[in-house]
N, CA and C atoms as an extended XYZ file, in Angstrom:
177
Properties=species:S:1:pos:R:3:atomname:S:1:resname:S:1:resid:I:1 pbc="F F F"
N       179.068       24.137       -5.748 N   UNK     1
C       180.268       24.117       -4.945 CA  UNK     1
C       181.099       25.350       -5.255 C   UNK     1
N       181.543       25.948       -4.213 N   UNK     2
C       182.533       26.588       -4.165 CA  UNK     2
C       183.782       27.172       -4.946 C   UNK     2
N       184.147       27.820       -5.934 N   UNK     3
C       185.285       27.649       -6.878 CA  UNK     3
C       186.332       28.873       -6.344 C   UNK     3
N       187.637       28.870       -6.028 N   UNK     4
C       188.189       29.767       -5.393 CA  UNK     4
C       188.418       30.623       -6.558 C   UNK     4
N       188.674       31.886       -6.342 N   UNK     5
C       189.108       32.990       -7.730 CA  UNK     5
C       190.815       32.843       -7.862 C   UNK     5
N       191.687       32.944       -6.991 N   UNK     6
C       193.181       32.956       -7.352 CA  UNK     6
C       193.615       32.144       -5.832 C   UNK     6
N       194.806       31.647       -5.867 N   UNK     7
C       195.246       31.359       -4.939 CA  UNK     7
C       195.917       33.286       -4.130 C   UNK     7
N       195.777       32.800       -2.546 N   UNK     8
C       195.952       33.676       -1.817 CA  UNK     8
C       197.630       33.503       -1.022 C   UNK     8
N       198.199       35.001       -1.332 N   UNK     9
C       199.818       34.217       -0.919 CA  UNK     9
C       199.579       34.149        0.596 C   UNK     9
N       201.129       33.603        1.128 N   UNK    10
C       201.344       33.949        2.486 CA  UNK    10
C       201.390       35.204        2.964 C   UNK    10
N       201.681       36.254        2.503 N   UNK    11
C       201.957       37.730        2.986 CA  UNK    11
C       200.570       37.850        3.211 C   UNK    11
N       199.818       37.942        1.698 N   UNK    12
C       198.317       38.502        2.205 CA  UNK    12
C       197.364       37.924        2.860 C   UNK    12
N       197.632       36.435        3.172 N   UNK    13
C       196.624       35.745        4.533 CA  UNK    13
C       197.110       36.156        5.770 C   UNK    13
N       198.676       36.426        5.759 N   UNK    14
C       198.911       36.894        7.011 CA  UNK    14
C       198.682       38.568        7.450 C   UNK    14
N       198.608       39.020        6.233 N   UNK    15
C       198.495       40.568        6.668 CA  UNK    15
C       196.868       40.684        7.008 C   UNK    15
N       196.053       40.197        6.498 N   UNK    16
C       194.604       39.992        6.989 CA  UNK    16
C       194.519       39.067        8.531 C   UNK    16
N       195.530       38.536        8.789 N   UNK    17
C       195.368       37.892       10.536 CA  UNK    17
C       195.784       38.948       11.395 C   UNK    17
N       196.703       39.654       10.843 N   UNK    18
C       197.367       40.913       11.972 CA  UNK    18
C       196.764       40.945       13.590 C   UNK    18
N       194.932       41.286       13.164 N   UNK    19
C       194.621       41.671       14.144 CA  UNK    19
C       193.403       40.562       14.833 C   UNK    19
N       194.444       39.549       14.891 N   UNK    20
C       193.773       38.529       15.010 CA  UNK    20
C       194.179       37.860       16.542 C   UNK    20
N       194.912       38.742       16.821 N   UNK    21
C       195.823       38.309       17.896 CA  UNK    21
C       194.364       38.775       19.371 C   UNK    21
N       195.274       37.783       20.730 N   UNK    22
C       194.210       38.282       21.842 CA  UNK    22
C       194.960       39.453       23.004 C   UNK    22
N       193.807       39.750       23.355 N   UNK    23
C       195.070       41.263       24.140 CA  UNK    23
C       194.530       41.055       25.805 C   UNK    23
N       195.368       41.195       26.426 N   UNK    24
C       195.275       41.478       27.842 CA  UNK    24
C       194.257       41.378       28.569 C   UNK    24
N       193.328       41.122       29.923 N   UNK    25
C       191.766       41.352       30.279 CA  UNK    25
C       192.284       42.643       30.892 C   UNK    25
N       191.460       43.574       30.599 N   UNK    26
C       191.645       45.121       31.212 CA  UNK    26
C       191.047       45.109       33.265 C   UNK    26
N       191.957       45.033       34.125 N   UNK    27
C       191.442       44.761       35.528 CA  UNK    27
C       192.108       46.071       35.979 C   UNK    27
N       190.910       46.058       37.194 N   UNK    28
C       191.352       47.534       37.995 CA  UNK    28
C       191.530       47.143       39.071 C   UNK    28
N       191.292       48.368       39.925 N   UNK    29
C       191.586       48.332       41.708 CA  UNK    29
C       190.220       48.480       41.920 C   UNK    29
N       189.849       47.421       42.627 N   UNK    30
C       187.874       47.806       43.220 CA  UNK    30
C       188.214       49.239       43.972 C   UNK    30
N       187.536       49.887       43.934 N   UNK    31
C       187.881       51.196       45.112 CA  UNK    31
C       187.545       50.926       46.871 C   UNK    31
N       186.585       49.774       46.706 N   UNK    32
C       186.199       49.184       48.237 CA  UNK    32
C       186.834       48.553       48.898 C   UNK    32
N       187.160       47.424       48.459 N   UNK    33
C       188.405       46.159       49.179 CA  UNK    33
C       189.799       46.646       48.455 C   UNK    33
N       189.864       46.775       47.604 N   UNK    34
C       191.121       47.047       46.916 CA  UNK    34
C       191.549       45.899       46.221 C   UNK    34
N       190.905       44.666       45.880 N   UNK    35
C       191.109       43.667       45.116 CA  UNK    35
C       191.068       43.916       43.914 C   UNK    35
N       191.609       43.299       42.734 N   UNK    36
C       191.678       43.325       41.295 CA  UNK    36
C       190.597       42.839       41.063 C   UNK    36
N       189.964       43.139       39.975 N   UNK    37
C       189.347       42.945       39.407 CA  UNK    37
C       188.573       43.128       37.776 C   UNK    37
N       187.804       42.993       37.349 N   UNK    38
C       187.711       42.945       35.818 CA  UNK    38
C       186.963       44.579       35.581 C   UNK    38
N       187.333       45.146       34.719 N   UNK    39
C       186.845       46.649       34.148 CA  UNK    39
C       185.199       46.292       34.134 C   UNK    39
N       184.203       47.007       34.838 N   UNK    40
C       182.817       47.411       34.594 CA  UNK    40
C       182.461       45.759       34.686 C   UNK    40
N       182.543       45.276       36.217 N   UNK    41
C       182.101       44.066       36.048 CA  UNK    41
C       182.044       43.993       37.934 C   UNK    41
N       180.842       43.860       38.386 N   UNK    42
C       181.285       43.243       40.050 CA  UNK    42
C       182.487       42.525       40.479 C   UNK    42
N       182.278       43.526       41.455 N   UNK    43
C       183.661       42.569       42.046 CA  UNK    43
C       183.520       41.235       43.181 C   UNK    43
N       184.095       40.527       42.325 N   UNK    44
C       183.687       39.012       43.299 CA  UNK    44
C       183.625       39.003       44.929 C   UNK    44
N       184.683       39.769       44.844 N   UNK    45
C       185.236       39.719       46.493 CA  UNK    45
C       184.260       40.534       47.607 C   UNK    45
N       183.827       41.732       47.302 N   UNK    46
C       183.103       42.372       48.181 CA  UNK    46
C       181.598       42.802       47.363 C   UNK    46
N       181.913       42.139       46.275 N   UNK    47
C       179.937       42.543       46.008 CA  UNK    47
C       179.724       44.315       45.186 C   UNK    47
N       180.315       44.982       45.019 N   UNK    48
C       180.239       46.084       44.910 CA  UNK    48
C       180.502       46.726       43.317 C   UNK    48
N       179.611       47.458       42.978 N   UNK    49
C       179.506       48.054       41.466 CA  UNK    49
C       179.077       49.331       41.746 C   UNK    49
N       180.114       50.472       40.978 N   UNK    50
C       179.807       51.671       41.381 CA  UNK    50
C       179.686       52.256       42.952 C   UNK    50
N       180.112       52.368       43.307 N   UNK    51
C       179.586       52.578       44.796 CA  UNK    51
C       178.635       51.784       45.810 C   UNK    51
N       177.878       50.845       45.255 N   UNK    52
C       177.183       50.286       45.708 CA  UNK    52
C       177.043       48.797       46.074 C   UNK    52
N       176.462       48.385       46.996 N   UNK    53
C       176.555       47.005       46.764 CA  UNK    53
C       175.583       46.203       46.167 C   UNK    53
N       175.798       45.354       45.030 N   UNK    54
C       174.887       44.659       43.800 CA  UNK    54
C       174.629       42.933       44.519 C   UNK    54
N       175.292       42.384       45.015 N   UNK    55
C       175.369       41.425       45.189 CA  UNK    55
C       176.006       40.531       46.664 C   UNK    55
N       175.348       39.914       47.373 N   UNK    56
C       175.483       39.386       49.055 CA  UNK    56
C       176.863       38.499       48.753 C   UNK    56
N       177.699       39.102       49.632 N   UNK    57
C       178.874       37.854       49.723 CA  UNK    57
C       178.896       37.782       51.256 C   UNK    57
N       179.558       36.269       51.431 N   UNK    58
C       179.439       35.464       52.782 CA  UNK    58
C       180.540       36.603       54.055 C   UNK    58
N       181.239       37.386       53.365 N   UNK    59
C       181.825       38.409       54.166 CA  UNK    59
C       181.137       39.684       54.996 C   UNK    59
């Protein structure tokens, strides 16, 4: 079993969470429809990655 070495204060458990936090989803402007959407990811709305179209939507 397990034996801890020292107890750990509050400062230094919290200074080790710092970057523990969650940040923003990074979304752009599709350049095709102009809908938002997620950084380097198809865009739902018109199908389109890079210039091209990747995927059939009912539009």
């Amino acid at each position: 079993m397990a034996i801890a070495q020292a107890k750990v204060s509050r400062a230094r458990r919290d200074k080790r969470r710092s970057h523990h936090h969650l940040r923003a989803a990074a979304i752009c402007e599709c350049p095709n429809c102009h809908q938002m959407r997620l950084v380097h990811t198809v865009c739902p709305n018109c199908g389109f990655y890079k210039g091209r179209q990747v995927i059939k939507t009912k539009d």
